[in-house]
Biopython code that builds the backbone (N, CA, C, O; Angstrom):
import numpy as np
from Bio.PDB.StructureBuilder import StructureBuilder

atoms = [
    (1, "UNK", "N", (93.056, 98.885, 100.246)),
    (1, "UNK", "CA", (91.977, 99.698, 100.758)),
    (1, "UNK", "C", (92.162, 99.862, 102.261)),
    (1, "UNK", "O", (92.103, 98.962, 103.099)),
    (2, "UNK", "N", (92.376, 101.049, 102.448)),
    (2, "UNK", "CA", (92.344, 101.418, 104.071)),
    (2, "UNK", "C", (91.457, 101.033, 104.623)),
    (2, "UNK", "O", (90.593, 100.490, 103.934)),
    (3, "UNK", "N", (91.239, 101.123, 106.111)),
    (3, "UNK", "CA", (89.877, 100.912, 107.033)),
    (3, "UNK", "C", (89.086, 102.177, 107.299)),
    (3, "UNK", "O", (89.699, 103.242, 107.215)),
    (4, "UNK", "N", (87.709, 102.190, 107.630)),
    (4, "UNK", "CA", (87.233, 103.541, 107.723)),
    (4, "UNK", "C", (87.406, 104.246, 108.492)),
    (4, "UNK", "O", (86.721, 105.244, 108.264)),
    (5, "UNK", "N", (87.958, 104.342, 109.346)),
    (5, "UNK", "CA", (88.493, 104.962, 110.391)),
    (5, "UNK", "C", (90.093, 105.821, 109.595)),
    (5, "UNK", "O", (90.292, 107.003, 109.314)),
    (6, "UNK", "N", (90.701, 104.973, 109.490)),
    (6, "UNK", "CA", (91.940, 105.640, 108.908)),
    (6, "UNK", "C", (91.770, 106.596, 107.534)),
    (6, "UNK", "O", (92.671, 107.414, 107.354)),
    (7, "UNK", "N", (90.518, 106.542, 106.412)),
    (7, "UNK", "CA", (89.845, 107.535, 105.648)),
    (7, "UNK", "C", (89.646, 108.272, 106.322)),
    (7, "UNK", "O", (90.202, 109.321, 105.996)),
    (8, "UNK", "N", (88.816, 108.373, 107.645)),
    (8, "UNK", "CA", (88.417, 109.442, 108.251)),
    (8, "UNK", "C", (89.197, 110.452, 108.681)),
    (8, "UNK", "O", (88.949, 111.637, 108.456)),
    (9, "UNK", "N", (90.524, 109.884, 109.548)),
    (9, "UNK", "CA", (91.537, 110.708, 109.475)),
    (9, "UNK", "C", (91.962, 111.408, 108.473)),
    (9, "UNK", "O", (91.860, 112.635, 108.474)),
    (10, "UNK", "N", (92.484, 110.750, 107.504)),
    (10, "UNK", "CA", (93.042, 111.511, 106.465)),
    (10, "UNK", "C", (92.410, 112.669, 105.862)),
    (10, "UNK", "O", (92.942, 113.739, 105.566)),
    (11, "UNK", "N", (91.068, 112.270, 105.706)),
    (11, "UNK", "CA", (89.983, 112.891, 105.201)),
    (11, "UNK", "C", (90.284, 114.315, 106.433)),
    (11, "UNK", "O", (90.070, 115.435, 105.968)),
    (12, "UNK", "N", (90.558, 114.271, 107.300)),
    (12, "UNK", "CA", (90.317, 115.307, 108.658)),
    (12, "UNK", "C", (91.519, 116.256, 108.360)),
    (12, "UNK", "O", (91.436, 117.484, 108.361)),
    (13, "UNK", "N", (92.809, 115.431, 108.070)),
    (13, "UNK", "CA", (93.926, 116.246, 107.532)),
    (13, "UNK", "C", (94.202, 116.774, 106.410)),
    (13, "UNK", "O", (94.909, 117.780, 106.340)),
    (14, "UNK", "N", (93.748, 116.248, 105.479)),
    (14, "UNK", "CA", (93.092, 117.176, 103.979)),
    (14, "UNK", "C", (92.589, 117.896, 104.401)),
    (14, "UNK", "O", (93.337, 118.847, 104.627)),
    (15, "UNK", "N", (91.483, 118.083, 104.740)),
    (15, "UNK", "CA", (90.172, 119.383, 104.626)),
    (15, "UNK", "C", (91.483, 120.639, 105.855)),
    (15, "UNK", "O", (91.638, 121.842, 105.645)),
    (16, "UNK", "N", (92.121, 119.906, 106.906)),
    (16, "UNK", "CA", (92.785, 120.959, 107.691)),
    (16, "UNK", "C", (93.927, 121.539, 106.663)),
    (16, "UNK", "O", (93.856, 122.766, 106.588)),
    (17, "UNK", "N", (95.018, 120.933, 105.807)),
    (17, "UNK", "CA", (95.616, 121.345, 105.179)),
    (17, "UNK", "C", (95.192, 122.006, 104.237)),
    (17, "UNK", "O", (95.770, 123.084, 104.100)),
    (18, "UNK", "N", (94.321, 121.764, 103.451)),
    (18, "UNK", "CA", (93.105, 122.890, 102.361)),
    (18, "UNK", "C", (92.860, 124.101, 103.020)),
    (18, "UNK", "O", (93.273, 125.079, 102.397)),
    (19, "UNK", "N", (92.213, 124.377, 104.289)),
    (19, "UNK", "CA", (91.389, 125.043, 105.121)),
    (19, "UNK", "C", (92.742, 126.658, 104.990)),
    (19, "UNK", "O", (92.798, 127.759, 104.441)),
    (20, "UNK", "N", (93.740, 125.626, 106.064)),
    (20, "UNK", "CA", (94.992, 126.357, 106.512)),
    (20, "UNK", "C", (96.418, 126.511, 106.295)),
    (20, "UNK", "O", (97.191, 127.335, 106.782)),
    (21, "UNK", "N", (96.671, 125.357, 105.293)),
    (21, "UNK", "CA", (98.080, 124.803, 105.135)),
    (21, "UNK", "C", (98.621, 124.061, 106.266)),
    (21, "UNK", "O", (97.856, 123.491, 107.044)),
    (22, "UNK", "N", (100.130, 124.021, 106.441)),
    (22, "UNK", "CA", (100.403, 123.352, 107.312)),
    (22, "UNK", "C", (100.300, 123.569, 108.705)),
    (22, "UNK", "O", (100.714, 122.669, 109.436)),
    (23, "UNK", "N", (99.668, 124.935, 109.384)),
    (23, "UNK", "CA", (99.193, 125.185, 110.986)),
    (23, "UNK", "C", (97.905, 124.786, 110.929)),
    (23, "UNK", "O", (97.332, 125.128, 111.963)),
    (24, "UNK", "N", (97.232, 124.245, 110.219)),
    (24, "UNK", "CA", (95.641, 123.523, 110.114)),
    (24, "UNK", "C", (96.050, 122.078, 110.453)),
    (24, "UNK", "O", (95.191, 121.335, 110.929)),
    (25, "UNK", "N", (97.230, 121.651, 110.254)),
    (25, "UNK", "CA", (97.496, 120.591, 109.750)),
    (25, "UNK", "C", (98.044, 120.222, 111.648)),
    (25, "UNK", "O", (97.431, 119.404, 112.334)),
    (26, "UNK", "N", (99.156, 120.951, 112.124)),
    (26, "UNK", "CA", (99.843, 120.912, 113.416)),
    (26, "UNK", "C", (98.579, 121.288, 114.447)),
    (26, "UNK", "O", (98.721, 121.184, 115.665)),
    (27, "UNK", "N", (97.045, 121.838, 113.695)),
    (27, "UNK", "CA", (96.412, 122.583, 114.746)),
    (27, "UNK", "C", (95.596, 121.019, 115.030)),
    (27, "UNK", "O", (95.346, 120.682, 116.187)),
    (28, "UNK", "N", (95.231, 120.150, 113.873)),
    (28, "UNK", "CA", (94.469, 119.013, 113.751)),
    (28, "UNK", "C", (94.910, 117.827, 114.351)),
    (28, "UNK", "O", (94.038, 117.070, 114.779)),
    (29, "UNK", "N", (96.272, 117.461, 114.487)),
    (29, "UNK", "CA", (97.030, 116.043, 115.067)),
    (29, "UNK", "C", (96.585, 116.137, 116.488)),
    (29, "UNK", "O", (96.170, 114.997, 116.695)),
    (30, "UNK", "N", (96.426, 116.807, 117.575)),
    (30, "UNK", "CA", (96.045, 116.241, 119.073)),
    (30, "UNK", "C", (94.838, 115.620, 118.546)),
    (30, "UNK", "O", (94.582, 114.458, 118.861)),
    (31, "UNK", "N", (94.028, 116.317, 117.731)),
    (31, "UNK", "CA", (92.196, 115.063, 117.658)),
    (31, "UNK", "C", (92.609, 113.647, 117.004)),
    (31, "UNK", "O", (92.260, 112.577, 117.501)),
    (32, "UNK", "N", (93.542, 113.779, 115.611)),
    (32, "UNK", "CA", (93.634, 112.828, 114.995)),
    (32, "UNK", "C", (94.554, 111.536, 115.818)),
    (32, "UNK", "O", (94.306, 110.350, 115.602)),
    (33, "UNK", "N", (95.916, 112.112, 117.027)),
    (33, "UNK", "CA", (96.072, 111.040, 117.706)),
    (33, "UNK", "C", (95.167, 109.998, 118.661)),
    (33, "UNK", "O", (95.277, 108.786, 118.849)),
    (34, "UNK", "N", (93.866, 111.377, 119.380)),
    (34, "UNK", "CA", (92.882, 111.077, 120.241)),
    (34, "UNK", "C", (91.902, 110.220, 119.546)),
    (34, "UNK", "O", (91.090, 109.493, 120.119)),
    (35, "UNK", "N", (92.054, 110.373, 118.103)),
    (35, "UNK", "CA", (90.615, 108.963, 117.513)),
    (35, "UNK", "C", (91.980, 107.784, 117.369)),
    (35, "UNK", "O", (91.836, 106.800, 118.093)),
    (36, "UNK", "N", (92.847, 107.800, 116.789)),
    (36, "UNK", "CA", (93.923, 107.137, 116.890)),
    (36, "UNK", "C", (93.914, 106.241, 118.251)),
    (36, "UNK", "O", (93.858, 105.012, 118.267)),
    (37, "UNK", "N", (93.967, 106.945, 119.191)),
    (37, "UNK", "CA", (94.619, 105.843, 120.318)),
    (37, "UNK", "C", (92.841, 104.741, 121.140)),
    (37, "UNK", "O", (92.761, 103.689, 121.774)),
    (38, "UNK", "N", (91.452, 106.060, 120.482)),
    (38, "UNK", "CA", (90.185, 105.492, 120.936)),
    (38, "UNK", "C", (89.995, 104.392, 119.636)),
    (38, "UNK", "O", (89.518, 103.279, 119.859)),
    (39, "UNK", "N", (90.339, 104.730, 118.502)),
    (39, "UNK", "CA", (89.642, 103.711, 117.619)),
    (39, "UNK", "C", (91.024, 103.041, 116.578)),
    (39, "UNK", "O", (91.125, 103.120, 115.353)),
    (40, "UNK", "N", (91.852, 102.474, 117.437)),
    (40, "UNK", "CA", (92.776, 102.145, 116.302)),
    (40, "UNK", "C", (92.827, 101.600, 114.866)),
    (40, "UNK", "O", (91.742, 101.329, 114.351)),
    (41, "UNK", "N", (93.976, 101.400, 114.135)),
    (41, "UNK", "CA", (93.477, 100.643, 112.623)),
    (41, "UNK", "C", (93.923, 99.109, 112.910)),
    (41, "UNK", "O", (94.824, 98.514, 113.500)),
    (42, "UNK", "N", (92.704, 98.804, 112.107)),
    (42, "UNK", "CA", (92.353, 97.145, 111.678)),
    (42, "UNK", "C", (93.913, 96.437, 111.441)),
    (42, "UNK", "O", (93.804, 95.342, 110.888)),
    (43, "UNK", "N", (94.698, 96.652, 111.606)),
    (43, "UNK", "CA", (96.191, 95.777, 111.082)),
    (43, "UNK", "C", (95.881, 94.867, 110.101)),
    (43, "UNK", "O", (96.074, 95.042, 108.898)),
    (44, "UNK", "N", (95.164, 93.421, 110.866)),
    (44, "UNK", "CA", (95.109, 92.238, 110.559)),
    (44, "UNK", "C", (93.436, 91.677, 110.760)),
    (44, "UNK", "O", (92.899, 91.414, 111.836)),
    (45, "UNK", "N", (92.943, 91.607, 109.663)),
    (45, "UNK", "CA", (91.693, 90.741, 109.316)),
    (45, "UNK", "C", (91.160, 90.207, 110.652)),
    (45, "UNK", "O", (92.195, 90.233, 111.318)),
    (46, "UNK", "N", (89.973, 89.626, 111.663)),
    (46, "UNK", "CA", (89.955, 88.766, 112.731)),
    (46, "UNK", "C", (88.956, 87.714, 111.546)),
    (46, "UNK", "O", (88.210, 88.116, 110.653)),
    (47, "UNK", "N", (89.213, 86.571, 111.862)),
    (47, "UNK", "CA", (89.184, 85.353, 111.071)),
    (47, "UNK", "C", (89.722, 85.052, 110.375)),
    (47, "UNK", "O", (89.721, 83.833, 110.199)),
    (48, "UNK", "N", (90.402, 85.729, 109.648)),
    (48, "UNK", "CA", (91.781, 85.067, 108.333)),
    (48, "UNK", "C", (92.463, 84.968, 108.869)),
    (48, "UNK", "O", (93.063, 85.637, 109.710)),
    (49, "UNK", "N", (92.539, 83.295, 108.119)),
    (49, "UNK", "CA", (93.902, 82.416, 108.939)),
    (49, "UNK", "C", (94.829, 83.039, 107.656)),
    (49, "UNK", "O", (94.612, 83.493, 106.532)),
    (50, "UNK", "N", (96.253, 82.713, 108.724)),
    (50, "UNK", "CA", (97.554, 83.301, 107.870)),
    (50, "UNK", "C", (98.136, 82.038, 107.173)),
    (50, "UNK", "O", (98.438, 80.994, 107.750)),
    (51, "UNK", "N", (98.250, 82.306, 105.789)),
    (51, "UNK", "CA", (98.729, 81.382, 104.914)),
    (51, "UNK", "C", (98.052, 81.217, 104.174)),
    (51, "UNK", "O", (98.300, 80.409, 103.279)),
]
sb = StructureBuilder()
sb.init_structure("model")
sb.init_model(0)
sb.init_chain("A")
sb.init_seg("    ")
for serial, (resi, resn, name, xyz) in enumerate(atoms, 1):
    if name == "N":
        sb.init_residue(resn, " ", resi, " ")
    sb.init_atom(name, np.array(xyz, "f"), 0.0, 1.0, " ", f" {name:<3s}", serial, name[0])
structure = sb.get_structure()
């Protein structure tokens, strides 16, 4: 299961690729890097110990 943030993206590049095809898609990546670099993805759990 992804994090909600990274649904959201995807979710942003679907509806642009539906909308437009793939120039919906090249028109959408400057926002999707800009939530990208403001809200990154979860990698790794904070409190789960490893092992």
């Amino acid at each position: 299961m992804s994090c909600t943030p990274c649904q959201r993206r995807r979710q942003m590049l679907a509806e642009a690729k539906e909308k437009a095809g793939a120039k919906g898609v090249l028109k959408i990546i400057p926002a999707v890097v800009k939530d990208t670099v403001k809200n990154p993805p979860q990698l790794v759990r904070k409190g789960k110990p490893n092992g």
